[in-house]
C-alpha positions in Angstrom: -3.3 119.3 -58.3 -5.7 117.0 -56.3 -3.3 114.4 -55.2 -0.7 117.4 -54.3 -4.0 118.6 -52.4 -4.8 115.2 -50.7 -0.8 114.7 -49.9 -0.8 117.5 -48.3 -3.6 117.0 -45.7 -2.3 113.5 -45.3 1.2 115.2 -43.6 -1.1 117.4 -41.8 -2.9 115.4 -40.3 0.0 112.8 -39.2 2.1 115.6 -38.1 -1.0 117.1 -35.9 -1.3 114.1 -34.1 2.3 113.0 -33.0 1.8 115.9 -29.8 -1.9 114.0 -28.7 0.2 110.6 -28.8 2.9 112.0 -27.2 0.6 113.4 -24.2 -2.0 110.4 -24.1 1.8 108.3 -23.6 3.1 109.5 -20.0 6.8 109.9 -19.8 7.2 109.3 -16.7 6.4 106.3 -13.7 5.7 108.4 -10.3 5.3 105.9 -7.2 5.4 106.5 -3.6 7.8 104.7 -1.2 7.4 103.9 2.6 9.8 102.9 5.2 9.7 102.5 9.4 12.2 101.8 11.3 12.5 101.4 15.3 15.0 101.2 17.7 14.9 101.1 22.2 14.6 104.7 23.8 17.7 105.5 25.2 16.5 108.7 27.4 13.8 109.2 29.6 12.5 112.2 30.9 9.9 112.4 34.5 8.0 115.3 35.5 8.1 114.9 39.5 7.3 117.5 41.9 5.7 118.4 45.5 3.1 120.5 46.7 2.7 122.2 50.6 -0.5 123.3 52.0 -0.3 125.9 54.5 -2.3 129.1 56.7 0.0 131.4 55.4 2.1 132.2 51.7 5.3 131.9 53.6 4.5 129.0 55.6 3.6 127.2 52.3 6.6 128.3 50.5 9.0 127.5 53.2 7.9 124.0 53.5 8.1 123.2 49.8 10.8 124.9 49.5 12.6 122.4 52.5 10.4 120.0 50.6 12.3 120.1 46.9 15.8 120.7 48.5 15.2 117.1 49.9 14.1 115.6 46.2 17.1 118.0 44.2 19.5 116.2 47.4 18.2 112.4 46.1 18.6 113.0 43.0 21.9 114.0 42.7 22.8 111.4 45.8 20.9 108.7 42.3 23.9 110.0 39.9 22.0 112.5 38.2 23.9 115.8 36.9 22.7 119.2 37.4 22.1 120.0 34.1 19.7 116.9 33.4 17.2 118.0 35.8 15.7 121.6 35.9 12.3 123.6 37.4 9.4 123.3 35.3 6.4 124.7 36.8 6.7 126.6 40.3 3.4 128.6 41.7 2.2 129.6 45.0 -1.6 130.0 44.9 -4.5 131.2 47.6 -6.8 128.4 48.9 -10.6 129.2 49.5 -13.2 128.3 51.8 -17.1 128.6 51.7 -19.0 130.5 54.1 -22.3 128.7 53.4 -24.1 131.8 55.4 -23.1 134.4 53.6 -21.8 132.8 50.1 -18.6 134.5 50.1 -15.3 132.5 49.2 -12.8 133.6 52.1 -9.4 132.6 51.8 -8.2 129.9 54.1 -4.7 129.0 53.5 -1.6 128.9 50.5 -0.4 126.0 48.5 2.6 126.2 47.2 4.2 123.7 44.3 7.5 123.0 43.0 8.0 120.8 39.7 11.1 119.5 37.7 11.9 117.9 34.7 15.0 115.0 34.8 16.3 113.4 32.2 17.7 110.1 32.7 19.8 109.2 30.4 20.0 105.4 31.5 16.9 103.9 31.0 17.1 101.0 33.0 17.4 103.6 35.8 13.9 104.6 35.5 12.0 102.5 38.2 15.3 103.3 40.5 14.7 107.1 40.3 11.0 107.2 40.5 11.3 105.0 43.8 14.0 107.7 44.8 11.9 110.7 44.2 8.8 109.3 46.3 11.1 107.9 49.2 12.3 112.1 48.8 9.0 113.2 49.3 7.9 114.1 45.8 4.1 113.8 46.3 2.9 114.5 42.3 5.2 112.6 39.9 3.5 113.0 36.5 3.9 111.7 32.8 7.4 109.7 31.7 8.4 109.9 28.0 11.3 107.8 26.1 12.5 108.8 23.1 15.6 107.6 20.7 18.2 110.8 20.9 19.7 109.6 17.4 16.4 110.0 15.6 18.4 111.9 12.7 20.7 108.6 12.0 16.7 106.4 12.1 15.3 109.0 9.9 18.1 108.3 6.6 17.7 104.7 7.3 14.1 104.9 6.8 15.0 107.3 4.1 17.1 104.8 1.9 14.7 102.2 2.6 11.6 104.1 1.0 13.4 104.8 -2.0 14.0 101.3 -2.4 10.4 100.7 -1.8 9.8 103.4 -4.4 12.4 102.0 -7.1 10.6 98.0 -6.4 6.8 99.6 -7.0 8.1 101.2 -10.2 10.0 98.6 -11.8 6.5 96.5 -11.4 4.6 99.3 -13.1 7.9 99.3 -15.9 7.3 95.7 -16.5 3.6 95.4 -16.4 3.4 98.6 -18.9 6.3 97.1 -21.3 9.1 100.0 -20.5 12.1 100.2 -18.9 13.0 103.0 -16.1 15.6 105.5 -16.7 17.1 108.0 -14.3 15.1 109.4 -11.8 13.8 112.6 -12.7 12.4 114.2 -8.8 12.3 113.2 -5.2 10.4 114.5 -2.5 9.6 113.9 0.9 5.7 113.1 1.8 5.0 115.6 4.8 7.4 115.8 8.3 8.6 112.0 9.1 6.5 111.4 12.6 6.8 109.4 15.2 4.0 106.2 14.8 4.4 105.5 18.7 6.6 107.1 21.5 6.3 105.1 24.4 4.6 107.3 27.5 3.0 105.9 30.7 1.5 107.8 33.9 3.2 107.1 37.8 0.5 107.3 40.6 1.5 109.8 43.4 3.2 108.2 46.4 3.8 104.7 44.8 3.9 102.4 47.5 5.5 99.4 45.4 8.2 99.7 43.3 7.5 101.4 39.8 7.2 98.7 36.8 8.6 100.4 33.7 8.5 98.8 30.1 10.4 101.4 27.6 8.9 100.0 24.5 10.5 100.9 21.1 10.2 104.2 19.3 8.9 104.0 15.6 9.0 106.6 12.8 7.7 106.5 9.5 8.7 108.0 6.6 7.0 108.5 2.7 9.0 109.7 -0.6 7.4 110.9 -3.8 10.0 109.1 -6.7 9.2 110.2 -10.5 11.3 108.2 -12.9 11.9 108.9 -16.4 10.7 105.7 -18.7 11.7 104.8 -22.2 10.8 101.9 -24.7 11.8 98.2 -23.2 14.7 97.2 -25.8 
């Protein structure tokens, strides 16, 4: 009766502890992957526009009115479509004075503003439009952006190439820890892929020399979560 006692707490005791090995054992390698990849902007996009001071709202808003027909003229007269240029911003807004006697703020005249947005889709074509739109009149040409209009086709590139960076990380972890990696058992992206650097520069108003323009390259990073499923090394 003793040794059927002591046999059984023996199996007890083994069977009890196969679950604690089975936890302290993970079954599975997870690893992060990285990837960036850059390519040349192929669009570029200038906020130009002008402004008209005059006495009078209408005075103001007929001259920049005359004033953007001119710039809208160039640009098309540069090759530039109508649908790759259109009005971003357009306001007409009282100008005030001080009367230093009495402290009031009387108005003294209107400025009116007109801006656009244009896409060039060339971007060698950059320095040649900006030089356009002064020689137009476009007294307030403001920030220029380049971007890569195949981002998507970047973005799987840089994808495949982080789970390969994944897959080499947990193979080193395999080897180090004596297992072997089987299928992979989840894969998830590690936050919104973002661009590391998009290329933007500011134009002075009225340029008197030509515009220097350097596109640069756009970069974007991406990070994937791999968990793979690990078994004994044979």
């Amino acid at each position: 009766m003793k040794t059927l006692v002591a046999l059984t707490a023996v199996l007890a005791a083994a069977l009890s502890a196969r679950p604690a090995l089975a936890e302290d054992f993970p079954s599975a390698i997870s690893v992060s992957g990285e990837a960036t990849v850059s390519a040349a902007p192929d669009l570029a996009q200038i906020d130009a526009g002008v402004a008209n001071d005059a006495k009078t709202a209408k005075e103001a808003s007929d001259a920049n009115n005359a004033a953007m027909g001119k710039v809208l003229l160039a640009l098309k007269g540069a090759g530039i479509v109508e649908k790759d240029y259109q009005t971003s911003r357009l306001s007409l807004q009282p100008q005030y004075g001080q009367n230093k006697s009495t402290g009031a703020s009387p108005v003294v005249g209107f400025r009116a503003s007109n801006r656009v947005t244009v896409k060039i889709r060339d971007v060698t074509k950059v320095a040649g439009i900006i030089d356009t739109l002064v020689s137009a009149g476009a007294n307030d040409i403001g920030n220029i952006s380049f971007e890569v209009t195949q981002a998507s086709k970047l973005l799987d590139d840089a994808r495949e190439q982080a789970v390969a960076d994944a897959r080499r990380k947990a193979e080193i972890y395999a080897k180090a820890t004596g297992v072997t990696l089987g299928a992979p058992l989840s894969v998830s992206e590690g936050g919104a892929p973002m661009p590391l650097f998009k290329s933007r520069m500011a134009v002075a108003p009225m340029a008197a020399a030509p515009a220097a323009v350097a596109p640069g390259e756009e970069t974007l990073s991406v990070t994937v979560n791999v968990s793979w499923a690990i078994k004994p090394a044979q």
